[in-house]
N, C-alpha and C positions, 0 to 999 in steps of 0.2 A: 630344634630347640628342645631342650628337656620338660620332661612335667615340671620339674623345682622353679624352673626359670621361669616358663609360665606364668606359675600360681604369682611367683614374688610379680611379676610386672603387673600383674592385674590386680594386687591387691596394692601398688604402689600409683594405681590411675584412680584404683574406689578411694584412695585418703585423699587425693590433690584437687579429685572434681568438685568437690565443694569451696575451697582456696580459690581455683583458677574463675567459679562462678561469680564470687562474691568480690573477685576482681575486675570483672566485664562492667558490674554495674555502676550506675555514676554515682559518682562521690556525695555525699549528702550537703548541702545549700549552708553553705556559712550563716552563723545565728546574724539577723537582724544587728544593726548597729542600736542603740538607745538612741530615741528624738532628742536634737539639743535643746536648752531650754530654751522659752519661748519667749520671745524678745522684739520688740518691734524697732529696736535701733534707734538712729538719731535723723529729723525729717528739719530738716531747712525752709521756712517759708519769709515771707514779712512785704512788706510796699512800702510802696515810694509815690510821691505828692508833689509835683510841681504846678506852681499856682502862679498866676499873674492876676496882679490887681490895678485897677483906676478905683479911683475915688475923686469926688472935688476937693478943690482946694489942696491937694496931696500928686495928684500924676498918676502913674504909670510906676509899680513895684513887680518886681520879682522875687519869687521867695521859694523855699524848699518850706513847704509845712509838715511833713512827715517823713522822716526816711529808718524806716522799722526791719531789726532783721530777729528774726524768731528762731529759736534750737527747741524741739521736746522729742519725748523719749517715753521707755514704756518699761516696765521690769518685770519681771514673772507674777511676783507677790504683788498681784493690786496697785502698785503704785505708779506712778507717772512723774515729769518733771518737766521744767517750762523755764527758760531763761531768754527776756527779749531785751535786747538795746536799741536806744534809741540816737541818732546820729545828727546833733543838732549845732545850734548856734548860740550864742549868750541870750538872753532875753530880749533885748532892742536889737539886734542883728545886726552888731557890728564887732562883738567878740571872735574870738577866733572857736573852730569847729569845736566839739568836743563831743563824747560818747557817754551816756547815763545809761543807768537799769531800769527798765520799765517793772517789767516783770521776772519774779525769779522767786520758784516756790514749788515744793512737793507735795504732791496730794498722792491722796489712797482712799480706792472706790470699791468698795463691796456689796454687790445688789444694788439698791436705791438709795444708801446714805455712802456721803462723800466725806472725806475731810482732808484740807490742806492747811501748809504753815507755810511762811514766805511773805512778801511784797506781793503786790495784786492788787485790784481793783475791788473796792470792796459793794458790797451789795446793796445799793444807791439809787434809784431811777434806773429805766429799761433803757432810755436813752443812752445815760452812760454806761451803764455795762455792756453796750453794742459796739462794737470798735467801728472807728469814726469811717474804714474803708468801706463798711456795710450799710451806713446810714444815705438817704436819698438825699440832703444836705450837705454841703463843705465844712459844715463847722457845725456844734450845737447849739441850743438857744442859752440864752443870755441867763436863765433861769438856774438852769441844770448846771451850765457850766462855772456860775457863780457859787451853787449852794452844795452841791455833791463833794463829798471827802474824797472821792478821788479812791488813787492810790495810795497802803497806806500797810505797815507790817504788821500781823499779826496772825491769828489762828480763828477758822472759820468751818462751821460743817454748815452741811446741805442735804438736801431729804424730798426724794420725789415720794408720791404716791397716787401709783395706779394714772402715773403718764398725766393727770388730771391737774396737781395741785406741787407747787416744788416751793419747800419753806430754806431760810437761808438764817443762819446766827451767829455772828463774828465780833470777836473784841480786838482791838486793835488800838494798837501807840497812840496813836493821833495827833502825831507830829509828822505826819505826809511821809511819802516815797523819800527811800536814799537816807534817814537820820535815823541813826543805828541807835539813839538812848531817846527813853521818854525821860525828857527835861522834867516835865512838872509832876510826875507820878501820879496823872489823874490817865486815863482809857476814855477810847473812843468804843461806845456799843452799834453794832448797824442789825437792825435785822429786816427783811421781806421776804413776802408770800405773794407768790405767781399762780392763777388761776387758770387754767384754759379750756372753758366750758363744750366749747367745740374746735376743732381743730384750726379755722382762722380765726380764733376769737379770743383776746385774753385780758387778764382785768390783775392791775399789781398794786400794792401797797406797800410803804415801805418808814424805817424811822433810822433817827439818829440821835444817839446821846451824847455830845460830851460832856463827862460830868464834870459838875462845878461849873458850866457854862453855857452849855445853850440845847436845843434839842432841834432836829432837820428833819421833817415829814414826808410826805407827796403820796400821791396816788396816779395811775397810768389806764390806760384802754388802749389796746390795738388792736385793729381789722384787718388783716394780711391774706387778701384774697389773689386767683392768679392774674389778675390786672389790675387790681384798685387796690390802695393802701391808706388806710386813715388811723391815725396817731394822736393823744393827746395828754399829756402832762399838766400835771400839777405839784409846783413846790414849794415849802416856805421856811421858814427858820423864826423861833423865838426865842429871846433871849435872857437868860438869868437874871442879872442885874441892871437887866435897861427894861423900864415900859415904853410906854407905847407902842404902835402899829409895829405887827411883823413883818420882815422881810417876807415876798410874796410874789410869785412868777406863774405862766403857765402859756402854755402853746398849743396851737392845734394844725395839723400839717397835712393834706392830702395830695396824694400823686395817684396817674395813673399810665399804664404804658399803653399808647396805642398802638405799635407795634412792639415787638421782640425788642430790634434795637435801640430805643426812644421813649423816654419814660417824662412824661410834667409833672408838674411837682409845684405846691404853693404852699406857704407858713406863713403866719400870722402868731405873732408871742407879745407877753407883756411882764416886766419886771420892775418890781418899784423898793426901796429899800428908802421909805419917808422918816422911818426916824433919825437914820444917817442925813438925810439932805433930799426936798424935792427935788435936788438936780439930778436924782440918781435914778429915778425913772427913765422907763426906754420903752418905746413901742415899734416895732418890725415887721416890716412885709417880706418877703423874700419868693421868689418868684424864680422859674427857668427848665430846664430842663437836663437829663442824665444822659449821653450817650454812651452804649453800651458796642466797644466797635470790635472786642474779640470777647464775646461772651462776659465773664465777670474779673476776667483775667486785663482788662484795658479799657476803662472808663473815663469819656470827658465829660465835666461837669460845667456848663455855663448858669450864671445866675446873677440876679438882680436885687439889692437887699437897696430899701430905703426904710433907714434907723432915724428916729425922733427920739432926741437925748433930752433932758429935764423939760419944768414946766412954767411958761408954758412949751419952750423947746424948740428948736432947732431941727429941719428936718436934712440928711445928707445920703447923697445918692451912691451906693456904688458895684462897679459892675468887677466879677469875677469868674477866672476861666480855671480848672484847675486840671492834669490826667492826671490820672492815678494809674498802675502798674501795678500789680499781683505776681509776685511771683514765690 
């Protein structure tokens, strides 16, 4: 081979070894995709209440007392949403089924103040703002579930601080769940403050305005330790243009489990409403016990209530089984 040839091939291997290197090595890692935004989708919960009742003078009832299905959801910016139906009967349970909106409303929470709009439960007694499947009772006292606004539409913030203290302030229609105009153009005001000095221990206060008509009070204590629970209410209502005596209730209720699956439980309440009528007092024992037979997911409730209606009154026995289903 010539020198010329040579030279040219050897200067034709010094230009390509850098090409042929830079081809050996592995190709560089495709960029990262971007996180999709961050979303906690749509979670399905809600229960179901089958209840059988004796009573005297009445028999042997069957009934569906709750059958609850819940949708909420979460969005990137702080906010959240909540729509529950409730799957019932007419009032005397002999209408045919029908479907209503319990709850349905948007809130947006940043740090420790909340604020939502919608239908909701408005901020009433500890009692009622517990959904009935968490309470150690089948039903609430006669007090709470007389005097508490319920559910009710309107717009409400909320304010913890330091885990300690959660204050609560909402104005609302105050023409109940489900009635999309305020008829009378007067507002329902609710507000309460939750205390919890230590971790089992909390102490609530609470009020109600509706203007032009009447104002709803109470005050709460509960003990929620890992086997003992002690509970106690108090609620009343007075009113604008009637004197005399306020409507007036309160209960005190202790359970304890002695084991895991087995929880007793006893309540004594008292609610009187004398300027409507002595007959509208009531005083109640309620007695029994919760089994707990898959965790919190499947609870049977037996229980004994003997109610005394007016005075001096009548006293009527009656016994109630109910399970409840979580799912």
């Amino acid at each position: 081979m010539s020198t010329l040839r040579v030279r040219a091939l050897a200067a034709a291997v010094f230009v390509l070894l850098p090409a042929l290197g830079q081809a050996q090595q592995p190709a560089a890692p495709a960029p990262a995709p971007k996180p999709a935004s961050p979303s906690s989708g749509v979670k399905l919960s809600g229960y179901l209440q089958a209840r059988e009742t004796w009573q005297e003078d009445v028999g042997l009832t069957g009934s569906i007392n709750r059958a609850r299905l819940t949708a909420t959801g979460g969005l990137a910016t702080n906010f959240t949403w909540r729509l529950q139906g409730e799957f019932r009967t007419g009032n005397v349970g002999v209408s045919k089924a029908s479907v209503r909106l319990t709850d349905g409303y948007i809130r947006w929470k940043h740090k420790d103040l909340g604020i939502q709009a919608g239908q909701y439960k408005t901020p009433f007694t500890r009692e009622y703002m517990t959904s009935l499947a968490d309470l150690e009772t089948a039903d609430r006292s006669a007090a709470v579930d007389s005097l508490a606004p319920k559910r009710d539409i309107g717009l409400m913030a909320d304010y913890e601080i330091k885990k300690k203290v959660t204050l609560y302030a909402g104005v609302f229609n105050g023409e109940g769940e489900n009635t999309t105009t305020n008829k009378d153009s007067t507002l329902l005001g609710v507000a309460r403050v939750t205390v919890r000095p230590i971790r089992d221990v909390s102490f609530g206060g609470n009020v109600a305005r509706y203007f032009g008509d009447s104002t709803r009070f109470g005050a709460d204590v509960n003990y929620e330790g890992p086997r003992v629970t002690l509970r106690g209410e108090v609620v009343a209502q007075a009113r604008d243009l009637v004197g005399g005596k306020n409507d007036y209730g309160w209960f005190a209720l202790g359970a304890v489990k002695v084991v895991d699956q087995v929880q007793l439980k006893g309540r004594y309440e008292e609610f009187q409403r004398d300027q409507i009528s002595l007959q509208q007092r009531s005083r109640i024992w309620t007695g029994g016990a919760n089994f707990f037979i898959s965790g919190n997911a499947v609870k049977l409730i037996v229980e004994y209530n003997s109610r005394k209606v007016g005075d001096p009154g009548k006293t009527k026995g009656t016994v109630l089984t109910q399970l409840q289903v979580r799912y």
